[in-house]
N, C-alpha and C positions, 0 to 999 in steps of 0.2 A: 385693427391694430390699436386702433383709441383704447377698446374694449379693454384688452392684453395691458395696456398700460395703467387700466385703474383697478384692476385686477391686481398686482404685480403691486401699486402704490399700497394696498389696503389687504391684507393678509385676511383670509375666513371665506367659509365655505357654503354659508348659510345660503340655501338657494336665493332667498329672496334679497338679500344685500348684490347677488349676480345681476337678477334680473333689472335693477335700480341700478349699477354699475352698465349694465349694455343700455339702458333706456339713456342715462346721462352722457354716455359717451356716441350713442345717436342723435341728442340733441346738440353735443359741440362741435359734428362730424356736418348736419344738417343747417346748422342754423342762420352759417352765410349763403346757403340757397336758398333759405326759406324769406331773408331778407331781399333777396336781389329777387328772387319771384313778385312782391309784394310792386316793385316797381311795370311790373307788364300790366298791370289791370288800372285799374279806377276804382278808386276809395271804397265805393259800395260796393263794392264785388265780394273786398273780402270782411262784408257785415254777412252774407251768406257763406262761403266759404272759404276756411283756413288754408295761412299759405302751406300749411304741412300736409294736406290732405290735397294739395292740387300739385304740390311737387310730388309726394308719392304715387299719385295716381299717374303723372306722366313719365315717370320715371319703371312706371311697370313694361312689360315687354309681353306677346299674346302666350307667350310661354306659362308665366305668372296668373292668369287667367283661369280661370275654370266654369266651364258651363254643365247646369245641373241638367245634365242627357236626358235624365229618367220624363220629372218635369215637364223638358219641353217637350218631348216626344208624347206627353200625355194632351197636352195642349194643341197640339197639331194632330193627333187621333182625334179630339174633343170637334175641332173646326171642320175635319176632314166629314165627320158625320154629321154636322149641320149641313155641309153643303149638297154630301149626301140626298139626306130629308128633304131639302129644300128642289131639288133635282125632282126628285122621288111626288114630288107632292104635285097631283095636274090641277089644282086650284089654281095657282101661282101661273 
């Protein structure tokens, strides 16, 4: 709705004036969680990470998640034939 509203303030259709009209109006939407976040941790915390990037992160749901299948199933074929070999091998 923020979106809708600087949209609606500011006539033009240029994509990129859009994409700068949704980021601003994420930032006015955001910014009182991003402050109240700031108080759960301890100062250094957020010299490593932003509070914009630990509210979004907990703010995701496993829906929003994506795991690259292909990847890990390559990686677990990869270990599966180590353990394989290492079975296999009567040194050991």
């Amino acid at each position: 709705s923020k979106y809708d509203e600087l949209k609606k303030a500011e006539k033009g259709n240029r994509q990129q004036q859009k994409v700068h009209k949704y980021i601003a109006a994420c930032e006015q939407v955001m910014a009182p969680v991003h402050e109240a976040v700031v108080s759960l941790h301890l100062p250094k915390v957020w010299d490593d990470l932003r509070p914009q990037f630990y509210a979004t992160f907990w703010s995701l749901t496993m829906y929003d998640l994506a795991v690259p299948h292909n990847a890990y199933d390559r990686e677990v074929n990869k270990l599966k034939m180590q353990i394989k070999a290492i079975d296999e091998n009567t040194e050991m």
